[in-house]
DSSP file (Angstrom, degrees, kcal/mol; ACC not computed):
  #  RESIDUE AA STRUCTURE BP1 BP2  ACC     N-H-->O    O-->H-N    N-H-->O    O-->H-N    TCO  KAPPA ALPHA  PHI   PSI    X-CA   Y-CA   Z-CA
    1    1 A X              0   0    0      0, 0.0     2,-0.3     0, 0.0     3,-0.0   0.000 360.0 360.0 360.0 122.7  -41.7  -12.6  135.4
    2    2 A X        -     0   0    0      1,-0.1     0, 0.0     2,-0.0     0, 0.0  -0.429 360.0-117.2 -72.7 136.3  -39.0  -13.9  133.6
    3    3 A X        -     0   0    0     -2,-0.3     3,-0.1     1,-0.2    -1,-0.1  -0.383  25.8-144.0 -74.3 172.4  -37.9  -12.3  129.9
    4    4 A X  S    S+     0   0    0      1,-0.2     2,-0.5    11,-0.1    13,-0.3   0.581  85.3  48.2-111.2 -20.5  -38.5  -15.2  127.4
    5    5 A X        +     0   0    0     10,-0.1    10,-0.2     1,-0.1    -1,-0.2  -0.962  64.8 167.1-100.3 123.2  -35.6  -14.4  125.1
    6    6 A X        -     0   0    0      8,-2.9     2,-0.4    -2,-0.5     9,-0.1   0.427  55.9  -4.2-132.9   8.4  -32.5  -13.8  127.1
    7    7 A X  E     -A   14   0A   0      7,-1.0     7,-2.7     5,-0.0     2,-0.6  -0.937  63.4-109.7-172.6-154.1  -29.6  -13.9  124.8
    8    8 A X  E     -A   13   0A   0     -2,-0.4     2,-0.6     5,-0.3     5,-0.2  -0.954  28.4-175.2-147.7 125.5  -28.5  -14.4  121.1
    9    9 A X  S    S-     0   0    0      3,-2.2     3,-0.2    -2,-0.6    -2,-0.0  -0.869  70.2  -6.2-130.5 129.4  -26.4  -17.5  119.8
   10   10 A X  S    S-     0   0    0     -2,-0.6    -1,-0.1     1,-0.3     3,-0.1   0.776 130.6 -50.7  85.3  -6.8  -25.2  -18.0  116.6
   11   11 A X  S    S+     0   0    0      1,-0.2    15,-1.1    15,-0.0     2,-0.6   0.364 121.7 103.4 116.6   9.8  -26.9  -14.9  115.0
   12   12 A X  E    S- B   0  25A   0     13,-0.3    -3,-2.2    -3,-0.2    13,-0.2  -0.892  78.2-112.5-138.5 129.5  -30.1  -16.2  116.6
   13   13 A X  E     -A    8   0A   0     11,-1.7    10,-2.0    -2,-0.6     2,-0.5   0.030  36.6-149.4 -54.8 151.3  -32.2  -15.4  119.4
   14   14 A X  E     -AB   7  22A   0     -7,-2.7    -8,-2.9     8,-0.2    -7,-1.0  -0.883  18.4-151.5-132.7 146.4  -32.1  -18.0  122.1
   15   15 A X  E   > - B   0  21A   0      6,-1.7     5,-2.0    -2,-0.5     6,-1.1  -0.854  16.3-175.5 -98.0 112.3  -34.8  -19.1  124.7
   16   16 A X  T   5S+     0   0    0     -2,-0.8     3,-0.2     3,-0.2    -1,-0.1   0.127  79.5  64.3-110.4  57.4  -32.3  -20.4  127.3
   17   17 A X  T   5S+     0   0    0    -13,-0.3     2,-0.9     4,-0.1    -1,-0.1   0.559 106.3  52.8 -96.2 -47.8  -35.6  -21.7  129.7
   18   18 A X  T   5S-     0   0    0      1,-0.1     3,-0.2     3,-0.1    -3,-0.2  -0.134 138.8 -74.5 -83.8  45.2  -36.1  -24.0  126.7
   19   19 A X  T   5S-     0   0    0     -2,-0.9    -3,-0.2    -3,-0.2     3,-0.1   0.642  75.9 -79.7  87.2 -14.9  -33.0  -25.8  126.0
   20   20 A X  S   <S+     0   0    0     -5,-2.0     2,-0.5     1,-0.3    -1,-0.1   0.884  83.3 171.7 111.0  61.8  -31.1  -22.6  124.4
   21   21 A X  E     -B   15   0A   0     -6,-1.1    -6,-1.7    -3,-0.2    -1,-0.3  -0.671  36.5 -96.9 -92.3 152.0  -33.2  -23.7  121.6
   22   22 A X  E     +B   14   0A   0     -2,-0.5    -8,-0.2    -8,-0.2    -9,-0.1  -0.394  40.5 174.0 -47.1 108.6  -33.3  -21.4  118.6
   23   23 A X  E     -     0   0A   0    -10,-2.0     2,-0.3    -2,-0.3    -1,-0.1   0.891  58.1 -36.6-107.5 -43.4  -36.1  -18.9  118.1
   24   24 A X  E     -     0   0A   0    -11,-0.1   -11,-1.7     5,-0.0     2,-0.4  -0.910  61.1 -95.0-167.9 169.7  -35.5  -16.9  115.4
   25   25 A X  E >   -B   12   0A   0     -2,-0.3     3,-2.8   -13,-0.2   -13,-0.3  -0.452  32.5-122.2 -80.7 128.2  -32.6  -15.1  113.6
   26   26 A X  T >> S+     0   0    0    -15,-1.1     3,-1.2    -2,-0.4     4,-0.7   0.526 108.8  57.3 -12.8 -41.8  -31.7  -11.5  114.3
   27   27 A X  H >> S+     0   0    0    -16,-0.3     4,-2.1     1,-0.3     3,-1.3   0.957  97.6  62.3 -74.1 -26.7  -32.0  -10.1  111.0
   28   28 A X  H <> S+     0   0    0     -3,-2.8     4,-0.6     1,-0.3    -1,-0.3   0.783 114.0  39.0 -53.5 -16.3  -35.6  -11.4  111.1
   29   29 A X  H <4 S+     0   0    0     -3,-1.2    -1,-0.3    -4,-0.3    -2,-0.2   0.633 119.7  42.6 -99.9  -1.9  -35.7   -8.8  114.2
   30   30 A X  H <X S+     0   0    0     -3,-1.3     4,-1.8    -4,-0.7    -2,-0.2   0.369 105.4  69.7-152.6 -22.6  -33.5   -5.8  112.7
   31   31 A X  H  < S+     0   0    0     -4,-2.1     4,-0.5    -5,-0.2    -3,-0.1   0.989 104.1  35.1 -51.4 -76.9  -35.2   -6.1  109.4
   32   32 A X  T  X S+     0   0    0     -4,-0.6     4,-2.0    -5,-0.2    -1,-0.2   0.484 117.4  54.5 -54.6 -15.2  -38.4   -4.9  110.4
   33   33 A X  H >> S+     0   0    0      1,-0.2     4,-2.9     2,-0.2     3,-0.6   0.970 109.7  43.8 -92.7 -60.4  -37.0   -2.5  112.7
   34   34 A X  H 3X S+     0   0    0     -4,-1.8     4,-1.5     1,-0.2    30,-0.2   0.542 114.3  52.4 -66.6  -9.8  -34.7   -0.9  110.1
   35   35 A X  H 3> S+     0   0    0     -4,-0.5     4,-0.8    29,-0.3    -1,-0.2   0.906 110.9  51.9 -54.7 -53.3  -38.0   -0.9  107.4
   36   36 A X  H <X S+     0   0    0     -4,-2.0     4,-2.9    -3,-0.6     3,-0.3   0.932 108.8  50.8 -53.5 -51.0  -39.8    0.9  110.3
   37   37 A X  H  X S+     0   0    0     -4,-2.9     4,-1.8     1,-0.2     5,-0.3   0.915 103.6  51.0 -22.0 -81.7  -37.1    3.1  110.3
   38   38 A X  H  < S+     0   0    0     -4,-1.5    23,-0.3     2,-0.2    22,-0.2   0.490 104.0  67.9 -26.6 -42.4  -37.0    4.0  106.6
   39   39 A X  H >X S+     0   0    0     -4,-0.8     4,-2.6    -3,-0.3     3,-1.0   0.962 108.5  33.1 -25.2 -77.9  -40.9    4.7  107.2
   40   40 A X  H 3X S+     0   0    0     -4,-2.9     4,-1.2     1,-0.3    -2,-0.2   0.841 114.5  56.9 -70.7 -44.8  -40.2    7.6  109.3
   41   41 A X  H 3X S+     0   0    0     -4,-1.8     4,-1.5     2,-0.2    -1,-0.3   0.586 114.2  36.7 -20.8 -39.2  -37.4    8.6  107.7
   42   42 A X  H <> S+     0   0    0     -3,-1.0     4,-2.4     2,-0.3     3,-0.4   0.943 113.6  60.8 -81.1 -53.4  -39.3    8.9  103.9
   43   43 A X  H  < S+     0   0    0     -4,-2.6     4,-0.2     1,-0.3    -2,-0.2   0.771 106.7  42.1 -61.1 -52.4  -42.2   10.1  105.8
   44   44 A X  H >X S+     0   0    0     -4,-1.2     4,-1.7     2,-0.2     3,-0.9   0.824 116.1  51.7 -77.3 -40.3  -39.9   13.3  107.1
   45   45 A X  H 3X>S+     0   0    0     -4,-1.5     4,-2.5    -3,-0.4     5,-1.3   0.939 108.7  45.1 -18.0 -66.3  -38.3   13.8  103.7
   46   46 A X  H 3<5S+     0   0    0     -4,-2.4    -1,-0.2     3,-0.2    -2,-0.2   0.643 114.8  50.1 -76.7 -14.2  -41.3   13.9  101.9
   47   47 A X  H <45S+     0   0    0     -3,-0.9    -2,-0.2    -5,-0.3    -1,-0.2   0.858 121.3  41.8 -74.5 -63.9  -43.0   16.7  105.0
   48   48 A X  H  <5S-     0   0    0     -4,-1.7    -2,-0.2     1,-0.1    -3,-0.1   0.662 112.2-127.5 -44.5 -30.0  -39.9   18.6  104.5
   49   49 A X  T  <5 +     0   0    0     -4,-2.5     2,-0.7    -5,-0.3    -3,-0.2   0.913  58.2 149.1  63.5  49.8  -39.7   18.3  100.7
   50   50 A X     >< -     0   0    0     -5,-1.3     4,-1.7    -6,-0.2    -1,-0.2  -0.923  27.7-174.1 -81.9 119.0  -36.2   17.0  101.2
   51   51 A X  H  > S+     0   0    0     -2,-0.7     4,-1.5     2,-0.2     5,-0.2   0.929  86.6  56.2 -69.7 -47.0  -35.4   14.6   98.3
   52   52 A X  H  > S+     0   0    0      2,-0.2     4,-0.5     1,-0.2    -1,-0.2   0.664 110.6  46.9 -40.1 -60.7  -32.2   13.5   99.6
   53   53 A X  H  4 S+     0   0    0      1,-0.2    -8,-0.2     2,-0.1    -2,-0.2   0.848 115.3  48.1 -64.0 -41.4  -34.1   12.3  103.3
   54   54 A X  H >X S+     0   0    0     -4,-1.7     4,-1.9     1,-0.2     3,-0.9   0.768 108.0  47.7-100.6 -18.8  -36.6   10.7  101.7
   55   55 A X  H 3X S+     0   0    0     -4,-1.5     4,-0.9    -5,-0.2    -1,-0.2   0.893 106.2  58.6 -75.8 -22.6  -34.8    8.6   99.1
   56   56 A X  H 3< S+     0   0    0     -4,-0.5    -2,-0.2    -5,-0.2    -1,-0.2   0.383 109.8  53.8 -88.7   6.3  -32.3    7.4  101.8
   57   57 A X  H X> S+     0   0    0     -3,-0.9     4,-3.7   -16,-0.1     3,-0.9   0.587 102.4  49.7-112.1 -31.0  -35.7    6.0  103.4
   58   58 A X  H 3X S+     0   0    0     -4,-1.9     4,-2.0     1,-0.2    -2,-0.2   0.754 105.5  55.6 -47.7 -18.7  -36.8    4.5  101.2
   59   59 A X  H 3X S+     0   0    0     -4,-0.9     4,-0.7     2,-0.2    -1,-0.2   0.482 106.1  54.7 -99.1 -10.7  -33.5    2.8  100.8
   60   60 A X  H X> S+     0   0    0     -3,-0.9     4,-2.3   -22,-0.2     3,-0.5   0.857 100.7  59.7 -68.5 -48.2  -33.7    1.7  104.5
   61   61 A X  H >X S+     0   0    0     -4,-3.7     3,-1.6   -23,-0.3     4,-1.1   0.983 113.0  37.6 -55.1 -65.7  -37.0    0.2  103.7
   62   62 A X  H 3X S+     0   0    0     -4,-2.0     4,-1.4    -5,-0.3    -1,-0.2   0.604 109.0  61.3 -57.3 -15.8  -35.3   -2.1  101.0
   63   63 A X  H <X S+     0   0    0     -4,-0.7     4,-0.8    -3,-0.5    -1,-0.3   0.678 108.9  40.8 -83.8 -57.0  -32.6   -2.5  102.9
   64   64 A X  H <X S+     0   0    0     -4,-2.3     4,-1.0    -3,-1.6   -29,-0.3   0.557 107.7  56.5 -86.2 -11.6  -34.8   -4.1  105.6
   65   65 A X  H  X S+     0   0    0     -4,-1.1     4,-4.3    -5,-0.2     5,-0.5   0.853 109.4  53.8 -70.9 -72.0  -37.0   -6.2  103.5
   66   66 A X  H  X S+     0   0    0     -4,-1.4     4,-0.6     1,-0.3    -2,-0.2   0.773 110.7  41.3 -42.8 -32.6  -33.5   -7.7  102.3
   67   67 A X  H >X S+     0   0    0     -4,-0.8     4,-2.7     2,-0.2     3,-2.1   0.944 113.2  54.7 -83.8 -46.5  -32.1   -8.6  105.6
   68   68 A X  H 3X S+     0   0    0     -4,-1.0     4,-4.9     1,-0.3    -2,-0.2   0.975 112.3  44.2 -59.3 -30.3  -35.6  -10.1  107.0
   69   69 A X  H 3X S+     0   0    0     -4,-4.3     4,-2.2     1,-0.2    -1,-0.3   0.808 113.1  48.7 -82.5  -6.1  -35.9  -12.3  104.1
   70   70 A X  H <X S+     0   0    0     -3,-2.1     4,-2.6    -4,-0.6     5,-0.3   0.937 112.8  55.6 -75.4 -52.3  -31.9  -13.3  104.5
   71   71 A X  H  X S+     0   0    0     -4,-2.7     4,-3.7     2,-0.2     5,-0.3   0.971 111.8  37.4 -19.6 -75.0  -33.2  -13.7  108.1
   72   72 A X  H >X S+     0   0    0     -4,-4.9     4,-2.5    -5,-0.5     3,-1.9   0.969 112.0  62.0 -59.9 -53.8  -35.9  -16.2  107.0
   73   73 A X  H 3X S+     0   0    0     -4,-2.2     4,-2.4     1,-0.3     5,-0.4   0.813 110.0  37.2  -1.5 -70.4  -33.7  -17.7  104.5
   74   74 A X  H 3X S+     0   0    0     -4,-2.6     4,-0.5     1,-0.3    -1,-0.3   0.709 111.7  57.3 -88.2 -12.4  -31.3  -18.8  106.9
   75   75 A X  H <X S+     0   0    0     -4,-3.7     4,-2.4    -3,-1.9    -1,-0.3   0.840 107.8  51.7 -79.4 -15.0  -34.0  -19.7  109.4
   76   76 A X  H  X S+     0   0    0     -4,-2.5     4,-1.7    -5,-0.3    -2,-0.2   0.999 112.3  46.5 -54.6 -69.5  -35.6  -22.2  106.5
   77   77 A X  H  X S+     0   0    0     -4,-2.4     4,-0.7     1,-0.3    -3,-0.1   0.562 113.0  52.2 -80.4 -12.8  -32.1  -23.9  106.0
   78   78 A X  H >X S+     0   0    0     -4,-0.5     4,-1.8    -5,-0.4     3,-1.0   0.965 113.0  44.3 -55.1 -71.0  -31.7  -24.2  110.0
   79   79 A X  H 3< S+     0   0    0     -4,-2.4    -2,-0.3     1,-0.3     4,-0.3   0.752 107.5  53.1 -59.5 -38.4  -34.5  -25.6  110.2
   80   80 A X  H >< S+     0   0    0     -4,-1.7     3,-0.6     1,-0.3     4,-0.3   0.731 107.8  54.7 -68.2 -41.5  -34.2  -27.9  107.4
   81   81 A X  H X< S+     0   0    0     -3,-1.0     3,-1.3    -4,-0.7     4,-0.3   0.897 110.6  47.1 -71.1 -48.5  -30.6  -29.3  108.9
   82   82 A X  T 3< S+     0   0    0     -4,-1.8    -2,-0.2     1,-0.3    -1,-0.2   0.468 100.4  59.4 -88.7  14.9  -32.1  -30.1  112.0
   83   83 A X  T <  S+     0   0    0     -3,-0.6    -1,-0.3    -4,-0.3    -2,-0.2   0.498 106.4  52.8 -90.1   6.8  -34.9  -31.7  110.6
   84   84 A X    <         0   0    0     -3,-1.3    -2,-0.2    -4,-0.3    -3,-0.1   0.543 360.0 360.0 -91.4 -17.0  -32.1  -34.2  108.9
   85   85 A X              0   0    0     -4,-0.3    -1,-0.1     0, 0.0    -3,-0.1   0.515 360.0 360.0 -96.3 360.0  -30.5  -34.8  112.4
């Protein structure tokens, strides 16, 4: 079985079975991961009663909202330039 994403161009994942067509941009993937992060991170603060751990997840979580939605951003204004072409 063949992977369906095989490499990243341009900040953006690329399908190259399809044309090395665009699927979506990296921070939309790194976003969520570094939110998820932030999770566990708060989550272990807040067991521990370290203040310190748990603000500096929380600040991962914002940290990763802000990149996925720069993510989508710039996957809107992709899209929007090749719907012009």
């Amino acid at each position: 079985m063949r992977p369906a994403c095989t490499g990243v161009k341009a900040g953006r994942w690329v399908d190259h079975h399809m044309g090395g067509t665009p699927i979506v941009d990296k921070d939309r993937v790194e976003g969520p991961l570094k939110e998820a992060g932030g999770n566990v991170k708060e989550g272990w603060g807040d067991l521990t009663d370290d203040e310190s751990t748990e603000a500096e997840g929380k600040m991962d979580q914002a940290e990763g909202k802000v990149q996925n939605e720069w993510g989508e951003a710039k996957d809107n204004v992709r899209d929007a330039l090749d719907d012009d072409r």
